[in-house]
C-alpha positions as CSV (number, residue, x, y, z in Angstrom):
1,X,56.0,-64.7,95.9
2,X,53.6,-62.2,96.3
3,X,54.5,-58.8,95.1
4,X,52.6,-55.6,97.0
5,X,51.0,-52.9,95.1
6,X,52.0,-49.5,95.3
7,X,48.9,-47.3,97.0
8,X,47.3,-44.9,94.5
9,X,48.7,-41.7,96.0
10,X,52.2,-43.0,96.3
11,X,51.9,-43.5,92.3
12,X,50.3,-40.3,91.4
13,X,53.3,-38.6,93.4
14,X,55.6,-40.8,91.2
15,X,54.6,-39.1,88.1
16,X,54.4,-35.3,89.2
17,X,50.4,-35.1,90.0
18,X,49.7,-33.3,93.1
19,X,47.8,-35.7,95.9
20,X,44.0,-34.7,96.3
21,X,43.8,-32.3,99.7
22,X,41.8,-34.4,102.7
23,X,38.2,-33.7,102.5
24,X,37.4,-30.8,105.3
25,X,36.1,-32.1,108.9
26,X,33.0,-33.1,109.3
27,X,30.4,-32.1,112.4
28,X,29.7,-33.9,114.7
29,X,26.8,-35.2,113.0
30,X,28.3,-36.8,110.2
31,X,31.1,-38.5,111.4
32,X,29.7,-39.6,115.1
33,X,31.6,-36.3,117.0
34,X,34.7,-37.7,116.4
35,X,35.8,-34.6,115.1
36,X,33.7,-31.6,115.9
37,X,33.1,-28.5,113.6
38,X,35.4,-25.3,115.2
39,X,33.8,-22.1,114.5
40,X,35.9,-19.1,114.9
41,X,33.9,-15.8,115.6
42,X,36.0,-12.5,115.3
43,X,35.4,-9.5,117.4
44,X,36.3,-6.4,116.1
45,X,39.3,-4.7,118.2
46,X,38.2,-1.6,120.5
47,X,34.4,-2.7,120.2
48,X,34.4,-3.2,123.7
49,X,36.3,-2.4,126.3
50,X,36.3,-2.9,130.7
51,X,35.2,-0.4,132.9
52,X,38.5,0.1,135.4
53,X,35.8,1.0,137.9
54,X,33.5,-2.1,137.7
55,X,35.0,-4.3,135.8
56,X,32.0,-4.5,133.6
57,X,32.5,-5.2,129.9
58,X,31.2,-2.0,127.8
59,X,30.1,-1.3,124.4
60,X,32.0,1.5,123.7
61,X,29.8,3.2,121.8
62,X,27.4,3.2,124.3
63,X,29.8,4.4,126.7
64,X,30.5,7.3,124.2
65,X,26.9,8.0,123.3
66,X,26.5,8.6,127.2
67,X,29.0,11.1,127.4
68,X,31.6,8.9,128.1
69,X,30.5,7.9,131.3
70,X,30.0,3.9,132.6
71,X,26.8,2.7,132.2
72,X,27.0,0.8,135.0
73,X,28.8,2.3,137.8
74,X,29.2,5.8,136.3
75,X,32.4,6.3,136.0
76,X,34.0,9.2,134.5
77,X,36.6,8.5,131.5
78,X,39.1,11.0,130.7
79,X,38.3,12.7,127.9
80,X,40.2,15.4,125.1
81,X,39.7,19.1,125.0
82,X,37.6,18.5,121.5
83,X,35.2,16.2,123.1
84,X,34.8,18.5,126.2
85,X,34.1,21.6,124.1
86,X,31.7,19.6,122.1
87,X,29.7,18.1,125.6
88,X,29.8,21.9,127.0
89,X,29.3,24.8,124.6
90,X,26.3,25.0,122.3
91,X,26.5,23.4,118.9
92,X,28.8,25.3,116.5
93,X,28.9,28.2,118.5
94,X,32.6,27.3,119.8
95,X,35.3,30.2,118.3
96,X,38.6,28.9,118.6
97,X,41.1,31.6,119.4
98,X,44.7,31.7,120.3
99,X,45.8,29.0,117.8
100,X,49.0,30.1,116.3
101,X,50.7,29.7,119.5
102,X,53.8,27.4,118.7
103,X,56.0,25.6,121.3
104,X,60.0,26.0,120.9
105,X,62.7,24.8,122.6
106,X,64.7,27.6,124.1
107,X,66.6,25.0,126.5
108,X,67.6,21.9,124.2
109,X,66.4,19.8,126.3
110,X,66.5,16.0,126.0
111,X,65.6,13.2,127.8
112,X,65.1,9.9,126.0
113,X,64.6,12.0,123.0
114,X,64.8,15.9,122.5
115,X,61.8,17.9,123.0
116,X,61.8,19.4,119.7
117,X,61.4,15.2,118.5
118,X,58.3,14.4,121.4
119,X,56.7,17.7,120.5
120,X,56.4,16.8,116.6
121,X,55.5,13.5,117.5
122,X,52.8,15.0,120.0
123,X,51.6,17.4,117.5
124,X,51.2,14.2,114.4
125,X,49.5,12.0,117.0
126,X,46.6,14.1,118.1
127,X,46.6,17.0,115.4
128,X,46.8,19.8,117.6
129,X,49.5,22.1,118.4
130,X,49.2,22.1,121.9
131,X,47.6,20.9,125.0
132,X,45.1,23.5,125.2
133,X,42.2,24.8,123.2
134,X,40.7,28.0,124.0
135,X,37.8,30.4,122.3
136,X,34.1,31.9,122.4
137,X,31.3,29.7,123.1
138,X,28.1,29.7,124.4
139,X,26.3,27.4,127.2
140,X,23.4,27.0,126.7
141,X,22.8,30.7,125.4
142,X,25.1,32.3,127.9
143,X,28.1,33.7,126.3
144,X,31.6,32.5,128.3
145,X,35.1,32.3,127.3
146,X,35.9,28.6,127.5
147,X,39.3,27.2,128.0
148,X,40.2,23.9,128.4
149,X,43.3,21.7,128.8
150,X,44.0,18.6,126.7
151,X,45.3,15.7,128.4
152,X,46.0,13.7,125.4
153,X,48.7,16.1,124.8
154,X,51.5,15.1,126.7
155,X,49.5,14.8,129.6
156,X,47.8,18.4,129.3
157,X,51.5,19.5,130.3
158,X,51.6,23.0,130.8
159,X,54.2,24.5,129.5
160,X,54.6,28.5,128.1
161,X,52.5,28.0,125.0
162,X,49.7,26.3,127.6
163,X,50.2,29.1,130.3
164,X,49.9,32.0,127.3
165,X,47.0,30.9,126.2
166,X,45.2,30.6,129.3
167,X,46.3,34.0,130.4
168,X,45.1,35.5,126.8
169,X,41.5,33.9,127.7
170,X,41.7,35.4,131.3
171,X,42.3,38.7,129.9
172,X,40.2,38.5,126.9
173,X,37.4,37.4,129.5
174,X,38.7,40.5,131.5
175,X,38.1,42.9,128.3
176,X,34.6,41.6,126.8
177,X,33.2,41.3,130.7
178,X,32.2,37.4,129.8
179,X,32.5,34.4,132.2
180,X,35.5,32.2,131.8
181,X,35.6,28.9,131.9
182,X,38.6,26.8,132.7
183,X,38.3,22.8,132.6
184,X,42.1,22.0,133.7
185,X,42.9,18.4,133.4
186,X,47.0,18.1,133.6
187,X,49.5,16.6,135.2
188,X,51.5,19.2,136.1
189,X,54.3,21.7,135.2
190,X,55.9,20.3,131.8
191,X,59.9,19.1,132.8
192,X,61.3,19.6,129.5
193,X,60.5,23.9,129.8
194,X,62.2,24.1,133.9
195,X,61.9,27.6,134.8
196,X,60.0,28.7,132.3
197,X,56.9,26.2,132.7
198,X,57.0,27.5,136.9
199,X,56.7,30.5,135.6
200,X,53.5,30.3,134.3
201,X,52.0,29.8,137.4
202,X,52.7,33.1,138.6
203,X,51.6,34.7,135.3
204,X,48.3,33.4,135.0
205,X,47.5,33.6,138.9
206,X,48.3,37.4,138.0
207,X,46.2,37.8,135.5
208,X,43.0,36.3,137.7
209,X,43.8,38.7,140.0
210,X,43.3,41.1,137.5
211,X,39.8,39.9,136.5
212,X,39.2,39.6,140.2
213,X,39.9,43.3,140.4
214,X,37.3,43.7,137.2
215,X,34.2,42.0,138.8
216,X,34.6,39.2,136.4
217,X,32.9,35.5,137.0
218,X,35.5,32.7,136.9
219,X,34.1,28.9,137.0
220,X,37.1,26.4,137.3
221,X,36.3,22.5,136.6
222,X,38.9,19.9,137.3
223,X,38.7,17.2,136.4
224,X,40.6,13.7,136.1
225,X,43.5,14.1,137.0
226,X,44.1,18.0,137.9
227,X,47.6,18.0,139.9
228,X,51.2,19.8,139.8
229,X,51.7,23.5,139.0
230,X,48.2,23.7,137.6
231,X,46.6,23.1,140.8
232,X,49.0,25.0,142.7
233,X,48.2,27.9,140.6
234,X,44.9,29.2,138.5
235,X,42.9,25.5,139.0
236,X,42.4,26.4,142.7
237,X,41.8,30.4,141.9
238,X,37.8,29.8,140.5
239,X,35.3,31.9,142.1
240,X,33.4,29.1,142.2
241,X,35.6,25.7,142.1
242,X,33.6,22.7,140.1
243,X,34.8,18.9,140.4
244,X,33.8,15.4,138.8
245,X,33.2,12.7,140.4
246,X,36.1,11.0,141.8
247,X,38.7,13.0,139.9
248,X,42.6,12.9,141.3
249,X,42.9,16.4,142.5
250,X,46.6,17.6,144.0
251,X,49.7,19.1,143.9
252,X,51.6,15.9,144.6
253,X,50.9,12.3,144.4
254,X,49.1,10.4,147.0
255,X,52.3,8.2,147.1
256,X,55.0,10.8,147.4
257,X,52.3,12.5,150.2
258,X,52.6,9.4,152.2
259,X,56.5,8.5,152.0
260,X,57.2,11.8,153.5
261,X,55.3,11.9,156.2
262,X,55.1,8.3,157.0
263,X,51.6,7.8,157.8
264,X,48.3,6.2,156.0
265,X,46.3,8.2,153.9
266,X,43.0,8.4,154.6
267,X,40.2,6.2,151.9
268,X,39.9,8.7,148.9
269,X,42.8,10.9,149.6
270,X,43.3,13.7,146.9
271,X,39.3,12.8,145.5
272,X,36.7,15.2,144.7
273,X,34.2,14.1,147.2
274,X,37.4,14.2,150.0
275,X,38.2,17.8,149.1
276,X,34.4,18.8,149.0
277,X,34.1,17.4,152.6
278,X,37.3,19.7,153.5
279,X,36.0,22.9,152.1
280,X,38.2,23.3,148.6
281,X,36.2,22.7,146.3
282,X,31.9,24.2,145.7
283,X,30.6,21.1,144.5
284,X,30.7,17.6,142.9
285,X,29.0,17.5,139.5
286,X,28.2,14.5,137.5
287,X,29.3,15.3,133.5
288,X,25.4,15.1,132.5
289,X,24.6,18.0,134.2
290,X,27.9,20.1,134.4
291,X,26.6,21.7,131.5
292,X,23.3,22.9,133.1
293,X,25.5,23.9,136.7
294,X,27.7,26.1,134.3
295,X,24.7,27.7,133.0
296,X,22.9,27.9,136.6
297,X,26.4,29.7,137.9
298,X,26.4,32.0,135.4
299,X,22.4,33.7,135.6
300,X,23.2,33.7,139.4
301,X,26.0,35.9,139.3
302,X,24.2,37.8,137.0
303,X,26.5,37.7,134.3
């Protein structure tokens, strides 16, 4: 009777030695493309990213080194208060004032979490305070009082801290007789302050009229998006009213527009080239040369 050997790696797993591991694939070279080689290339996360304009696929960093702007179709990406301060005012002539303004909470409020929570959480996220920056700068040699909203901060929300800040730099702009600047980019009143965020519409709108009454220059810039209680109020006040291109511009959304009075919007409703064609805003400016417009503005009113 024929007795059958037992295979080699069946015996060295008898006795406690651990089986050889399989040798690794071969290409397709070497064992006739039976089993082809599988290379893996990685791409670094946030490397690239698609325009929502185009579609294109960009290198971020190209899109950044060009002021944040599509290479391809020139798009405008929203951008943070920092980054606007550093595309507008010379270099490291920006003065930040009015930074010890804190937020409370004078109505407890609380939604899926209390504002005190959302505020801390607001403040550890993007390492500001608040969703404004204000102080001195200069544009390109002019000296101007530049203010302008952060939208990374709870939407640019303005709320009393917001509001009191951009009166201080209407008034400070009042006092030292220098332009002032405003790039609002917000979505609104801020819910979780009620009355007291509405209320800062009136107080800033007062205090333009003030500057108004002092001969002083004000340039607004809105930007992407610019709507709510900041439009309704000290956005819309600019002696001379700048836009990007295709920013959301309003007071309220195209879609709550349209359910209440029941009838299609027309193409680009609430755009910045629709409200230049209806006479509320000066001009359309591309972000390469809002810089130089600001500048222009300013030697022509003589300021």
């Amino acid at each position: 009777m024929t007795q059958l050997s037992t295979p080699r790696s069946a015996q060295a797993g008898s006795e406690g030695e651990t089986p050889s591991a399989d040798p690794a694939p071969k290409g397709p070279g070497e064992n006739g493309g039976l089993t082809p080689t599988v290379r893996v290339t990685r791409v670094p996360e946030g490397l690239w990213l698609r325009c929502p304009s185009c579609a294109a696929m960009i290198y971020r960093k190209q899109m950044e080194a060009n002021q944040h702007v599509c290479p391809e179709c020139d798009h405008h990406f929203r951008i943070g208060a920092r980054e606007r301060i550093r595309l507008l005012a010379d270099d490291k002539s920006f003065e930040p004032m009015f930074g010890n303004l804190t937020t409370t909470d004078p109505l407890k409020f609380v939604d899926l979490k209390s504002y005190k929570d959302r505020l801390a959480a607001e403040q550890a996220r993007t390492g500001q305070k608040e969703a404004v920056i204000a102080g001195r700068a200069f544009v390109k040699g002019r000296a101007v009082m530049l203010c302008c909203l952060d939208l990374t901060f709870m939407m640019g929300s303005m709320g009393s801290v917001v509001g009191e800040v951009v009166t201080r730099s209407i008034e400070h702009a009042t006092e030292e007789d220098v332009p002032l600047v405003i790039v609002s980019c917000s979505g609104g009143a801020r819910m979780q302050e009620s009355g007291l965020s509405l209320m800062q519409m009136a107080k800033t709108s007062a205090a333009l009229a003030r500057l108004d009454d002092a001969g002083g220059l004000f340039i607004s810039v809105l930007t992407d998006p610019t709507t709510g209680g900041v439009t309704a109020s000290f956005a819309m006040l600019g002696d001379i009213i700048l836009a990007e291109p295709k920013a959301l511009i309003g007071f309220a959304g195209p879609r709550v527009i349209q359910q209440t009075i029941r009838q299609e919007l027309p193409e680009g409703f609430q755009r910045s080239e629709f409200l230049l064609e209806s006479g509320l805003i000066d001009r359309v400016v591309h972000r390469h040369e809002l810089r130089n417009e600001i500048a222009r503005l300013v030697d022509y009113a003589g300021k």
